[in-house]
Structures are given as C-alpha cells and as structure tokens.
N, C-alpha and C positions, 0 to 999 in steps of 0.2 A: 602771404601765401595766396596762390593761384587757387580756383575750382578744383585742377588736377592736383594740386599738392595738397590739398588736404582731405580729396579725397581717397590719395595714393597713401596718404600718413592715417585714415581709419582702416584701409586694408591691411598695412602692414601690422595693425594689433588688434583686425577683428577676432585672428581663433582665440586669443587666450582671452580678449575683453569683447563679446560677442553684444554684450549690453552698448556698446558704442555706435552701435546702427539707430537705434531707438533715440540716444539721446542724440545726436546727430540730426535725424529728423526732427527730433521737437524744437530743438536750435530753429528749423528754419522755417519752420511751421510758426514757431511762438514770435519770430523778427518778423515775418511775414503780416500775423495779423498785429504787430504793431506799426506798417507799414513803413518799415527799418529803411526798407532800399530807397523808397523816395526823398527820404534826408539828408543824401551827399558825407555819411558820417567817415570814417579813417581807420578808430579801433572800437577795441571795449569801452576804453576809459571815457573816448566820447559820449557814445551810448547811454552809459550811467549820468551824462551832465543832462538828457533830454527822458531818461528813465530812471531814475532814483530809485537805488536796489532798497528793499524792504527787507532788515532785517528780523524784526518779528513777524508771527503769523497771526489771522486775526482771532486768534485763541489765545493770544499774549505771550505764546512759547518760540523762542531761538527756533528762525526758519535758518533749516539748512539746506533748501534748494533754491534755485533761483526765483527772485516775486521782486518783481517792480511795481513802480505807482505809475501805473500810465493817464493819470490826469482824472477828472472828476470824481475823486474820492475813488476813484475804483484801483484795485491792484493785477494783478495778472502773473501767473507762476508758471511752469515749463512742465508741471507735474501732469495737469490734462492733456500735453501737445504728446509727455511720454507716452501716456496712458492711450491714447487714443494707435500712437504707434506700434506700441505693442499689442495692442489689439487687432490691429492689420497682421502683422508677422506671424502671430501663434493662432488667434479662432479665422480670421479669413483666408489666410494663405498657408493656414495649417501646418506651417513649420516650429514643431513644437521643439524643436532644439536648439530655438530662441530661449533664452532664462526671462521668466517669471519674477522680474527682482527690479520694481519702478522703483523703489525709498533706496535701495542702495544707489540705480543706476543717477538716479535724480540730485543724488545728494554728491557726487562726485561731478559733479558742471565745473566747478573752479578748479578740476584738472587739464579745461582744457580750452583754457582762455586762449591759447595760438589760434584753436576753431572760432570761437566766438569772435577775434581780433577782427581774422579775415571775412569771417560771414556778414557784419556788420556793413561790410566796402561793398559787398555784390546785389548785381544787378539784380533785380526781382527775375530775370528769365536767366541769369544765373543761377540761382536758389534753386527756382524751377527744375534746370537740368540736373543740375547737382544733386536735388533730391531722387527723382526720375533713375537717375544712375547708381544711388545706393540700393534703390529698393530693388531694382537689377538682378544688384551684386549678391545681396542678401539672400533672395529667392533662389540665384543661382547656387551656391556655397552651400547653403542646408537642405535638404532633403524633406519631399513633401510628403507629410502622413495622409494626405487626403482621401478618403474613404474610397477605393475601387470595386463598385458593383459588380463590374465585370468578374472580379474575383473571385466571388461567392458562388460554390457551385451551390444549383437551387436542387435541393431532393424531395421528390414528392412524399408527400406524408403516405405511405408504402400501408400502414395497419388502419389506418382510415380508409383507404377505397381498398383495403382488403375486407373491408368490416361490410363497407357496402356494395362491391361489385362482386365478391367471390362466391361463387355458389356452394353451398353448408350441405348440400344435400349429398347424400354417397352415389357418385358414380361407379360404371363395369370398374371391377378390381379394388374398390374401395370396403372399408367395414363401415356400417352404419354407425355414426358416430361419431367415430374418430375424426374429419374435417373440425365439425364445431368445436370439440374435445382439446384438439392441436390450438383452438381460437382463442378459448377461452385459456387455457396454460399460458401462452404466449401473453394474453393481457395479463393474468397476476404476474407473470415473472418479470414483465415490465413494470407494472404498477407498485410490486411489493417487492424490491429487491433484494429486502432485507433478509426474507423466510428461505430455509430450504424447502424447494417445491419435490414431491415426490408424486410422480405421474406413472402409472402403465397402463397396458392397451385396454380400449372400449371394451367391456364386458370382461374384464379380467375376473371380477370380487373383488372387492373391497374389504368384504369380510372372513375371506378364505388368507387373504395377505396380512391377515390383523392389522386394519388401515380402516379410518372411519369414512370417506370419501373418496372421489373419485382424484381428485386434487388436494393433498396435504400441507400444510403449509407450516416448517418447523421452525421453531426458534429455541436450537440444543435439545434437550429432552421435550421439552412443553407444545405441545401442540398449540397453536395460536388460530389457524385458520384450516377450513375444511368445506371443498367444495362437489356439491353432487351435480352433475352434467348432462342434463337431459337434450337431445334433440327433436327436440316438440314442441309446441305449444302446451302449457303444463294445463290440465281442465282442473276442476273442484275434485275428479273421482283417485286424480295422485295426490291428494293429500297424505291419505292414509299411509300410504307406502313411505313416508317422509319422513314420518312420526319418529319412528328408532336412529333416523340420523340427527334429526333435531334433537331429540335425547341425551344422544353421546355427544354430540358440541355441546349442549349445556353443561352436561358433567364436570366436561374439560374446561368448561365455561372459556372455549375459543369462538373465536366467531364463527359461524355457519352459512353460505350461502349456497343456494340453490340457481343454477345458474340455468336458460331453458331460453330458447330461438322465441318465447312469449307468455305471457300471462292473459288467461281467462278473467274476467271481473271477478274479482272478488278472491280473486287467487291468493295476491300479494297479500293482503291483509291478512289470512288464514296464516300463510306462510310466518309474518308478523309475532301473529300469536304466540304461535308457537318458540318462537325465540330464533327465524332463521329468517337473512335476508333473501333478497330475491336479485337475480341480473338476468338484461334478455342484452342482444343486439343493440338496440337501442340507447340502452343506461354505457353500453361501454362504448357508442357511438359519439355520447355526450364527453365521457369521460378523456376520451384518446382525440380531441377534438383540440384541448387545452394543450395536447403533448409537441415539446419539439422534436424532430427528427430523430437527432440521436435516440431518444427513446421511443420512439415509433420504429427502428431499424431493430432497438434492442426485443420488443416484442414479435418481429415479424425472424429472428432467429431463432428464438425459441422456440417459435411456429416449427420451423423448419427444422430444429432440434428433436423434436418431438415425433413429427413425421419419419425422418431420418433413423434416427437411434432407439426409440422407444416401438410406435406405431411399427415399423419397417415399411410403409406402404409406398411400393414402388409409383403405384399407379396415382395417389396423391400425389407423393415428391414429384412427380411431373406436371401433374396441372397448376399445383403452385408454381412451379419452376417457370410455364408456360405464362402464369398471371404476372408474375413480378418483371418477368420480360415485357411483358405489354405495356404496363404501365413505369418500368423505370431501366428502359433497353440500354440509358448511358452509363450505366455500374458497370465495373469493370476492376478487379473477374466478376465474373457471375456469383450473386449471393448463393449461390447452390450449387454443390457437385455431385451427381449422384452414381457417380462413377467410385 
C-alpha cells in the first residue's frame, strides 16, 4: 500500500470506526520514535525480527496492545502514542465527537496489520505527510466545540448598579417610599423565591389589611418572613415603634427584618434584641454582588412589577424605565412597557 491507499482505506471506515484516526497516528508516531524509516524494512513481519513484540505486560498480565522490546531492557507500547493522540483530537482541538475509548481502540492494532505492513516501508517525510493529512482530515469531518466568546451576550448586572446608581429618594409624581419599597421586594423576590411575597402601596396599613409588615413572605398558611420598610436612616428614637412588629414575627416565630436606606450605631444591635434582623443598601449590595444575571434580571422585574401593578406609579415606571436604558440600551424589547 501507497501513503494514498491507506490513507484512502482509513477514510472509507472513519464514520463507523472513528477511533482509526487516533490509532493511525500512534502507528506513526510510535515507528517514528523507534526510528522504523531508517532501517530499509518491507513488512510487519520484518519489523518484529528488529522489535520483538512483548506479549506480557510488566505487571505479568496478557498485553493485548501493541509493546516491543526495543533494546536495553526497555519496552515501548502504542498506548501513550494513543493517548497522547487523543489528547490532541478531544482537549486541544476540541472535537469532542472523537470517542474517548484508548483500551478498546489500542487493543484492536492487529486488525490492521495491512497499515502497519505499509507504514513500516515509508519514508520518515512520508509518515510525516501522511500524518499531517489525517489530522486534516479529522479536524475537517468533526465539528469544533471550541468555546465562542463571541457568543455570550455579556448583561450587565442590572440590580447592582441599580442598588448603586438609582436614586431611592421620591421625585415630582412619586410617593415617598415606594422607590426603596419596589427595591427591597424586588431583592426578597429574588433572593427567596420560594415565599409568596404579598406587597401593597407605601403607607397602605399593614394593620388595617390584617398583614404584619410591609412585605410578607408566605409559605401556604405559615407566615415565614415579614418585612418593615423604612426609608431613612433608622435613629435609637424608632425603636420604639418596632416593638409590636418584632412581637408578631416572634409569635409566628418567622423571621423579621427591618429593612431601612441605614443604621445609626447602636441601631442593629437593639434591633437584634429584640429578635428582628436589620438590612440597609449596603447588606443587599454585598449580597446581589455574589448573584448571576439571570437573578439579578429576576429582581430588577419584580422591581418593575411592583411599580407597575401594585405601586401604579406612572412617574417612577419612567425613571426606571429611563435608568435601565442607560445602563443596558442593548435589551431588546424594552424590559418595560408602560403603555
């Protein structure tokens, strides 16, 4: 067999034995470094008169790949020349529809002594191209998984520089409140997707709706979580006022937080006491910090749920509308329609 014929005879049976590229190359990889071409050899059977196949392994068990004794005590097997080929095909060249199968492909060499006959005859710049031309072929035929950055649209983290660039305070047309209020819903209904969250508008009652905070959070009958919303800086003098909410969360012994744009010294710890946590700006700055996208998009709709459906505030739903243009103009539609 010619370079072309036997390179023409692993084409015609690479789709069904796709493992023939691999040992193919290690064929000429493992003749190479026993420096095959320079010996003027014929066939195989040659071959074996100048490399004495090794039927055991040196673990004393029936080898069933190829391993010669190529002279000074040492042997040499076709398993690393696989290994090393396959290694090329699947992690470097990322054609993962290469098979993963060295002990099978290894162990089937003595199907195909016609390769071996002819490989043994050629020139080392035969080898050469012949190698050169399978990995070609190979590359060409299978499809490359190799990772496209390109691909990946990048989304900005939308509820982090809403956390820090959005201004919380009530503009013309807005209710005091409600900005922060729409902030902080939007982070539990991110953070806790589990709870059904029950929200209505900034200064509705909480206690007129027979609702213990301003932000509910249910789990079937059981109330689980319950949050009061203040937008201030909370001083030592709203403690007081806290007291009956921290009450009814212990009752229910659900969790309690107090949620507020900051805390005065000595704030938190009070709050503590009493058995309710505290969240400012800050704590959810850290927390939506860790979040990937998708759940940064899933708080920043909630946001906009709230404003939309709940709040109704025309005049908010547009300055958000206005901020998430700014900072993420390539969305498309618009996360918001206020039409």
């Amino acid at each position: 067999m010619t370079p072309t014929e036997v390179f023409d005879d692993f084409r015609a049976s690479f789709r069904s034995r796709k493992f023939t590229a691999g040992l193919l190359l290690a064929f000429i990889d493992f003749l190479v470094e026993l420096s095959v071409p320079d010996l003027g050899l014929l066939s195989f059977e040659d071959f074996l008169v100048h490399f004495k196949r090794q039927t055991m392994t040196a673990a004393g068990k029936r080898a069933n790949t190829l391993i010669v004794d190529r002279g000074g005590g040492q042997t040499l097997s076709i398993r690393p020349f696989y290994n090393r080929a396959e290694l090329y095909l699947r992690a470097e060249q990322k054609r993962f529809d290469y098979p993963s199968c060295a002990p099978h492909a290894t162990q089937a060499w003595s199907d195909y002594i016609p390769w071996l006959d002819a490989l043994v005859s050629f020139r080392a710049q035969d080898l050469s191209a012949l190698r050169e031309r399978i990995c070609q072929f190979v590359l060409k035929e299978l499809e490359s998984h190799e990772f496209d950055p390109s691909s990946v649209k990048i989304e900005p983290p939308l509820f982090r520089l809403l956390l820090e660039r959005f201004d919380l305070t009530a503009h013309k047309g807005e209710r005091t409140g409600a900005a922060f209020q729409g902030v902080v819903f939007g982070f539990l209904r991110a953070d806790d997707p589990f709870l059904q969250m029950e929200i209505e508008k900034v200064r509705t009652g909480s206690k007129r709706l027979h609702r213990v905070g301003d932000i509910d959070g249910w789990e079937g009958a059981r109330l689980a979580m319950s949050v009061e919303v203040k937008q201030y800086v909370l001083a030592p003098d709203h403690i007081a006022s806290l007291e009956g909410f921290a009450n009814e969360t212990g009752r229910r012994a659900a969790l309690g937080i107090v949620a507020a744009l900051g805390f005065d010294d000595g704030v938190r710890e009070r709050l503590n006491q009493l058995g309710v946590r505290s969240l400012d700006v800050c704590d959810m700055q850290r927390t939506v910090a860790l979040w990937h996208p998708l759940k940064q998009r899933a708080a920043v709709s909630s946001l906009v749920y709230y404003v939309l459906h709940v709040e109704k505030s025309s005049a908010l739903a547009k300055r958000i509308e206005a901020f998430l243009d700014d900072v993420a103009s390539e969305w498309s539609p618009p996360l918001m329609a206020t039409a």
